[in-house]
Biopython code that builds the backbone (N, CA, C, O; Angstrom):
import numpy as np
from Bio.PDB.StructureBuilder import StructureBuilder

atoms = [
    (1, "UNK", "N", (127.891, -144.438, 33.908)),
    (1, "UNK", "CA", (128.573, -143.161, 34.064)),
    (1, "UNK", "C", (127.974, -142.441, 35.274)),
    (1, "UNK", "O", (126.763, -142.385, 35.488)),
    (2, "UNK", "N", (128.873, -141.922, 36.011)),
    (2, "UNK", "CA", (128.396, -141.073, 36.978)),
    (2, "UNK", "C", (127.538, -139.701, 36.790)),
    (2, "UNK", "O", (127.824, -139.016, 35.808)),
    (3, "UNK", "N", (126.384, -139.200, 37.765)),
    (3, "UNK", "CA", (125.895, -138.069, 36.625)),
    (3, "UNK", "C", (126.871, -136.916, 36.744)),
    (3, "UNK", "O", (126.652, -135.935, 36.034)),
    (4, "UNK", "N", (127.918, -136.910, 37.548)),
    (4, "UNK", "CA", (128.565, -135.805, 37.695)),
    (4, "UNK", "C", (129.515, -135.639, 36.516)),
    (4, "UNK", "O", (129.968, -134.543, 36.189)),
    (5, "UNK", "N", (129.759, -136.647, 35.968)),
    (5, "UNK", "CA", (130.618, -137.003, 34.451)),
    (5, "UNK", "C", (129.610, -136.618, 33.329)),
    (5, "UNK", "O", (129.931, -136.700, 32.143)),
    (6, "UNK", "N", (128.911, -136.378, 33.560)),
    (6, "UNK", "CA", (127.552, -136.192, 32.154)),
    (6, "UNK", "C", (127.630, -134.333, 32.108)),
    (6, "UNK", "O", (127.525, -133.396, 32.899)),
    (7, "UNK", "N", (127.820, -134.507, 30.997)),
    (7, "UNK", "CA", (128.238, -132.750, 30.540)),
    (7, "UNK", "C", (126.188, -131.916, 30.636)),
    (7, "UNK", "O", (125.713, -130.785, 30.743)),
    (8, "UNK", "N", (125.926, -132.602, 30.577)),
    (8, "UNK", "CA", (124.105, -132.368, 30.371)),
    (8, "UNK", "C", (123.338, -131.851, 31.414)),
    (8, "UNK", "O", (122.209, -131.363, 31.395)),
    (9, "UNK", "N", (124.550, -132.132, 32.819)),
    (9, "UNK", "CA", (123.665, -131.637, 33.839)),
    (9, "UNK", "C", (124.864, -130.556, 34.697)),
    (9, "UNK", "O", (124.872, -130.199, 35.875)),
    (10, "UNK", "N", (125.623, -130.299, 33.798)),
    (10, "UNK", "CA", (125.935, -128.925, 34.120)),
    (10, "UNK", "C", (125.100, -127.562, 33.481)),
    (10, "UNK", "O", (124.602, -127.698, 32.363)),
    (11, "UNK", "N", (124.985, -126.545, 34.035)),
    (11, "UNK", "CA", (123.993, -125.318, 33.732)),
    (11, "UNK", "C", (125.291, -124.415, 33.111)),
    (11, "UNK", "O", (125.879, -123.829, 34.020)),
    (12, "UNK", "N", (125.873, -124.171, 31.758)),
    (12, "UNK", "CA", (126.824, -123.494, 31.588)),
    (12, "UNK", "C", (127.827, -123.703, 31.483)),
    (12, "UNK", "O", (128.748, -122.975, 31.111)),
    (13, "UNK", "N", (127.805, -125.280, 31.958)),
    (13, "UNK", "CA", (128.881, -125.780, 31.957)),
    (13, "UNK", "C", (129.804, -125.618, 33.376)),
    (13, "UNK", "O", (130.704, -126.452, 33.466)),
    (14, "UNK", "N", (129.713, -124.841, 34.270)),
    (14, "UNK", "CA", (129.945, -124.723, 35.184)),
    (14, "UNK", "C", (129.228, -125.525, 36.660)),
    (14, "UNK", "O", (129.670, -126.248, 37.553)),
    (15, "UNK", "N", (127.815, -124.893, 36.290)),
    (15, "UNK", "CA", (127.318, -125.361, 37.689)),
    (15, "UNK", "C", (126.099, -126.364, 37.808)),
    (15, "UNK", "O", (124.943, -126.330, 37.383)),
    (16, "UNK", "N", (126.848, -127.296, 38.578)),
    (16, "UNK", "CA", (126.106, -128.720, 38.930)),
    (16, "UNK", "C", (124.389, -128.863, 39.126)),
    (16, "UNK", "O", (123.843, -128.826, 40.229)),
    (17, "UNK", "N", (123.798, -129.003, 38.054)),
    (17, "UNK", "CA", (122.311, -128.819, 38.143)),
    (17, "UNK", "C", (122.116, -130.286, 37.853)),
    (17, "UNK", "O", (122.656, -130.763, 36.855)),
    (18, "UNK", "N", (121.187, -131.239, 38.866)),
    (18, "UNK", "CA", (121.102, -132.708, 38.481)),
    (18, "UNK", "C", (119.719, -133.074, 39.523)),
    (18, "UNK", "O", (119.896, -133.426, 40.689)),
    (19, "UNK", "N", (118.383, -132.937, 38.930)),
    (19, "UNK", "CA", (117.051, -132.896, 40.085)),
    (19, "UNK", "C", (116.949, -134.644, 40.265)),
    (19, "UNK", "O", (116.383, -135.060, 41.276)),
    (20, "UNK", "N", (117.531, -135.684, 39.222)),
    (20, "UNK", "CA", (117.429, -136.552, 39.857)),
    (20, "UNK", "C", (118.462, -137.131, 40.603)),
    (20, "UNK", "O", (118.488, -138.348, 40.785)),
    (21, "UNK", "N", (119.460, -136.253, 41.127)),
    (21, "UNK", "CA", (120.433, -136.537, 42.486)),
    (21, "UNK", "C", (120.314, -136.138, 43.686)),
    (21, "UNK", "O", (120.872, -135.177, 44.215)),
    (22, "UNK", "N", (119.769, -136.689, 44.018)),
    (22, "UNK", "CA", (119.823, -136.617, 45.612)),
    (22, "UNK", "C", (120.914, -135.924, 46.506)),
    (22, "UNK", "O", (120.623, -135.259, 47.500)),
    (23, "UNK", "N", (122.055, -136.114, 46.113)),
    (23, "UNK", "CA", (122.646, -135.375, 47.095)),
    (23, "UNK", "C", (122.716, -133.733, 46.950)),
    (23, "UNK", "O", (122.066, -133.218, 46.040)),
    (24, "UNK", "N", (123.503, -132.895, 47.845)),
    (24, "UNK", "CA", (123.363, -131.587, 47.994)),
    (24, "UNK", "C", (125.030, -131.038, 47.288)),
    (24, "UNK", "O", (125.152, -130.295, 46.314)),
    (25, "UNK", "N", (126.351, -131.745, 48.226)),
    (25, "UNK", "CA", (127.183, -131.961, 47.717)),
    (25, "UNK", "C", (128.131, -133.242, 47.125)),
    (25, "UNK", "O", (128.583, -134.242, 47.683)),
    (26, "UNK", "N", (128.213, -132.763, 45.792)),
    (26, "UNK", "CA", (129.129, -133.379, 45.044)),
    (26, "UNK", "C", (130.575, -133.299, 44.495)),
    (26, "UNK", "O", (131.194, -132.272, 44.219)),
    (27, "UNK", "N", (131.058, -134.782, 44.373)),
    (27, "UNK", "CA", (132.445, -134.237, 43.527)),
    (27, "UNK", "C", (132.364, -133.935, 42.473)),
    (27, "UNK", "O", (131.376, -134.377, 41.888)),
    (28, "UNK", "N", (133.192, -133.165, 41.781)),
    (28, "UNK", "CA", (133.631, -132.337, 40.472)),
    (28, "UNK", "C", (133.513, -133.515, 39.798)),
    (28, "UNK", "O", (133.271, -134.645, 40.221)),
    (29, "UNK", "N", (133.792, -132.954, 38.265)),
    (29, "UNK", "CA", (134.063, -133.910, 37.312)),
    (29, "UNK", "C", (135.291, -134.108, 37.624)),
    (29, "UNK", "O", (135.613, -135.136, 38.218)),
    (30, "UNK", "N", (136.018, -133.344, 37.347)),
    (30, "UNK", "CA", (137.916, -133.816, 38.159)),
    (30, "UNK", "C", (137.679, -134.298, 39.374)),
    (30, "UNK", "O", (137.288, -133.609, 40.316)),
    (31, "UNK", "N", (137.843, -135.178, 39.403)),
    (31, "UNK", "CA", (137.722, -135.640, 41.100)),
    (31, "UNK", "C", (138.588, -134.961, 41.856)),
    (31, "UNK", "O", (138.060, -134.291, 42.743)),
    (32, "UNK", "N", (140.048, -134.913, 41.768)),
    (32, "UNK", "CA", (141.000, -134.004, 42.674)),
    (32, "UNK", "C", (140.981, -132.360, 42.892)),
    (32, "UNK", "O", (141.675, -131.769, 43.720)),
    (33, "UNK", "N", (139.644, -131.488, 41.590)),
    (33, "UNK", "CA", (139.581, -130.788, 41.884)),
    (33, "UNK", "C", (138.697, -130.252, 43.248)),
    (33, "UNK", "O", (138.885, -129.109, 43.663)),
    (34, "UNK", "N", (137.810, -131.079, 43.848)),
    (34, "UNK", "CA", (136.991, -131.136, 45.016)),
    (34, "UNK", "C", (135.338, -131.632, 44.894)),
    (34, "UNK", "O", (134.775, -132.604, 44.391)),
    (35, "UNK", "N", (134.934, -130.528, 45.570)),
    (35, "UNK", "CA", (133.365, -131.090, 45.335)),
    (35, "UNK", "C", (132.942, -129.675, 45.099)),
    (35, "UNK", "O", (133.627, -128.654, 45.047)),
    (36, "UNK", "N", (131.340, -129.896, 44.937)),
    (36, "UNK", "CA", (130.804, -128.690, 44.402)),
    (36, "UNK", "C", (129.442, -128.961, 44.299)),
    (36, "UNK", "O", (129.366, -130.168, 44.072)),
    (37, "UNK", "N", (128.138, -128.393, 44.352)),
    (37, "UNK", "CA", (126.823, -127.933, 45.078)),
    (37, "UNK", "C", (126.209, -128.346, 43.945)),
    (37, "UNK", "O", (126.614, -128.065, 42.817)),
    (38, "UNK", "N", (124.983, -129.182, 44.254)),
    (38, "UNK", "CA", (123.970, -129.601, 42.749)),
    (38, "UNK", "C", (123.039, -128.291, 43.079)),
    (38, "UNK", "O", (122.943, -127.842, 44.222)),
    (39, "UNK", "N", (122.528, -127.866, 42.219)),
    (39, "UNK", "CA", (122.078, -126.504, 42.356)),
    (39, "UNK", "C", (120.318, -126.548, 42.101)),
    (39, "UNK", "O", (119.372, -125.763, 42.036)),
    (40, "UNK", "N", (120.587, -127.954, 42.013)),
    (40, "UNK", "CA", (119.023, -128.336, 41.900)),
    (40, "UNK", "C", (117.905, -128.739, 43.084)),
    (40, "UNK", "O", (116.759, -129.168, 43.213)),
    (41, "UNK", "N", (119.224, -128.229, 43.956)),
    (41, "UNK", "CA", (118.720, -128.407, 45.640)),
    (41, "UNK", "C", (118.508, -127.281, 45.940)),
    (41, "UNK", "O", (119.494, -126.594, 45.674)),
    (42, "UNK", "N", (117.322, -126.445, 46.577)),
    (42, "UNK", "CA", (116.829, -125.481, 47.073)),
    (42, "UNK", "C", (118.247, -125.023, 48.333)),
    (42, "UNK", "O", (118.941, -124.009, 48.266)),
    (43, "UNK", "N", (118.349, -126.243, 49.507)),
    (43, "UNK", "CA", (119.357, -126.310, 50.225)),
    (43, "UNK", "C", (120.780, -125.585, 49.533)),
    (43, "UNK", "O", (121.053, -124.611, 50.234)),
    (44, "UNK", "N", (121.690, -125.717, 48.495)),
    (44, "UNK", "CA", (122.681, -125.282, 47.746)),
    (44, "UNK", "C", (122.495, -123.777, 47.629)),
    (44, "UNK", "O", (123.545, -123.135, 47.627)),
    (45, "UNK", "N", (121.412, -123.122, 47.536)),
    (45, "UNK", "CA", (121.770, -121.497, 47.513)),
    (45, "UNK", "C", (121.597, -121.062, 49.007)),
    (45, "UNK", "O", (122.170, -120.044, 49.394)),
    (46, "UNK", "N", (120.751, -121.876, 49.939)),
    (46, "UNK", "CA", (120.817, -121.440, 51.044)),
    (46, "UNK", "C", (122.286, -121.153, 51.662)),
    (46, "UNK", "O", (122.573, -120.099, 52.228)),
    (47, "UNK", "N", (123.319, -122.415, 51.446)),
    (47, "UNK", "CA", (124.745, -122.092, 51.855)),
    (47, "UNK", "C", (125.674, -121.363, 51.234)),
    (47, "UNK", "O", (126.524, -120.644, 51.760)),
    (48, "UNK", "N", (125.436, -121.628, 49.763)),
    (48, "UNK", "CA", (125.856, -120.265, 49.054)),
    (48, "UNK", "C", (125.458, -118.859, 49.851)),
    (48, "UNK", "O", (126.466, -118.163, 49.969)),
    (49, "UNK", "N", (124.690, -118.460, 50.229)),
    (49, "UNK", "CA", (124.266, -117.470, 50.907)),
    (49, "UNK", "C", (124.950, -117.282, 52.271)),
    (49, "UNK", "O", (125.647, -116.320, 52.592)),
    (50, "UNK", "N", (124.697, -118.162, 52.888)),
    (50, "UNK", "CA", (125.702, -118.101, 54.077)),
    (50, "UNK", "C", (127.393, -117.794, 54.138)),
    (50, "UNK", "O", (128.117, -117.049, 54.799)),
    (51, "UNK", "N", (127.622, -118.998, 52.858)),
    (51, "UNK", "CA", (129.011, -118.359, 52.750)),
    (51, "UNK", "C", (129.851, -117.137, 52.124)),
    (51, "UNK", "O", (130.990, -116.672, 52.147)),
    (52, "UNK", "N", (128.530, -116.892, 51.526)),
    (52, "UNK", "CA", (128.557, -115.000, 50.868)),
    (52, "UNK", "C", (128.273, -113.921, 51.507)),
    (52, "UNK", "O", (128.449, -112.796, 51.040)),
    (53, "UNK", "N", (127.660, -114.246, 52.995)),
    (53, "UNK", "CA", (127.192, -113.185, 54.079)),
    (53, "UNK", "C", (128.516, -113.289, 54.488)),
    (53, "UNK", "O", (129.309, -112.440, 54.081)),
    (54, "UNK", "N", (128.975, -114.371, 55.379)),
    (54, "UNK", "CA", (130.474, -114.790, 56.209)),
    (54, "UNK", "C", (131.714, -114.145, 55.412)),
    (54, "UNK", "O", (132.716, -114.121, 56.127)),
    (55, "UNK", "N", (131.884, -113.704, 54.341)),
    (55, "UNK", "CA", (132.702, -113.161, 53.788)),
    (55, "UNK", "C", (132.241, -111.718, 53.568)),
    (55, "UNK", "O", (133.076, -110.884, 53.918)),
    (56, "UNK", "N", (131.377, -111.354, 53.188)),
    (56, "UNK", "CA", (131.219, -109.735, 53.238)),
    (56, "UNK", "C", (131.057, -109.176, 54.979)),
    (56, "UNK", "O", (131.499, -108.064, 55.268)),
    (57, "UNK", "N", (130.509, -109.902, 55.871)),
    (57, "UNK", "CA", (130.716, -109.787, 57.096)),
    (57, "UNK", "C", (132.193, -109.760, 57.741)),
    (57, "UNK", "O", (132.454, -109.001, 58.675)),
    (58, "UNK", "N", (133.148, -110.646, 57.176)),
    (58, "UNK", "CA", (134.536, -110.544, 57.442)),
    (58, "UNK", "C", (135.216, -109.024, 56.740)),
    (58, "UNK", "O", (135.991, -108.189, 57.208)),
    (59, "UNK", "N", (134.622, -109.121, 55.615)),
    (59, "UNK", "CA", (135.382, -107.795, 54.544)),
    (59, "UNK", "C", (134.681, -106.790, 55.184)),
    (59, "UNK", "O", (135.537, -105.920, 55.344)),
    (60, "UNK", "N", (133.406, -106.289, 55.753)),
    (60, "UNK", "CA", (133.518, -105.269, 56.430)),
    (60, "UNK", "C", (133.916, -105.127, 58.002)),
    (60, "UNK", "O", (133.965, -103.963, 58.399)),
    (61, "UNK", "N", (134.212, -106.157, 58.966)),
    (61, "UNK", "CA", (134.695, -106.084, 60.087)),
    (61, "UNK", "C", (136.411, -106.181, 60.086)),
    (61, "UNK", "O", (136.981, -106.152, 61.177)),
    (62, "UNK", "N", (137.103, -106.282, 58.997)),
    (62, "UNK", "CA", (138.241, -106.536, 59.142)),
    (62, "UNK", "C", (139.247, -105.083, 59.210)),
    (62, "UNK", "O", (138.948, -104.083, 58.558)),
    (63, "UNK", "N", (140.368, -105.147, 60.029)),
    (63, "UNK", "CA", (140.269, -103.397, 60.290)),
    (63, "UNK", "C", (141.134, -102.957, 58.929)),
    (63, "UNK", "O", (142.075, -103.703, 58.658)),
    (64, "UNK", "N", (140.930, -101.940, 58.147)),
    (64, "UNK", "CA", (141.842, -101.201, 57.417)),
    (64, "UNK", "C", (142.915, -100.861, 57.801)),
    (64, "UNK", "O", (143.243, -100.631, 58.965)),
    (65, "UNK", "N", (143.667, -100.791, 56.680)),
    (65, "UNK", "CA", (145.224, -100.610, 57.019)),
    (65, "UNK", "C", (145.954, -99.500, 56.176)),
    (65, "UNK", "O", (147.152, -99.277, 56.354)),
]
sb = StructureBuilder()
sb.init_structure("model")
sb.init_model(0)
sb.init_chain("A")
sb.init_seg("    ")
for serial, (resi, resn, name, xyz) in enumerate(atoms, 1):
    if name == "N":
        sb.init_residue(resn, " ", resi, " ")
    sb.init_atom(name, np.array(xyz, "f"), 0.0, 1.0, " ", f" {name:<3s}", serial, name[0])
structure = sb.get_structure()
């Protein structure tokens, strides 16, 4: 079984926690739903972060209407 198929190393059930996987990103358990961040990588909140600055940086530079 793949560990991404193993209900045990989700945190909540949601989010991909797996310290003996090596990778950073993974696919979902649905495969067609995409991929998604093992959270057991220090690396994974770093881009979480980035992509949470890049969006509040857009939401306050974007002009009101």
């Amino acid at each position: 079984m793949e560990p991404t198929e193993d209900l045990s190393n989700y945190k909540y059930g949601v989010f991909y926690y797996n310290k003996d996987d090596n990778r950073i990103i993974v696919p979902k358990r649905i495969k067609y739903l995409g991929w998604t961040l093992n959270f057991a990588r220090p690396v994974s909140y770093l881009i979480m972060g980035i992509l949470l600055a890049l969006v509040v940086v857009a939401w306050i530079i974007a002009p009101s209407k």
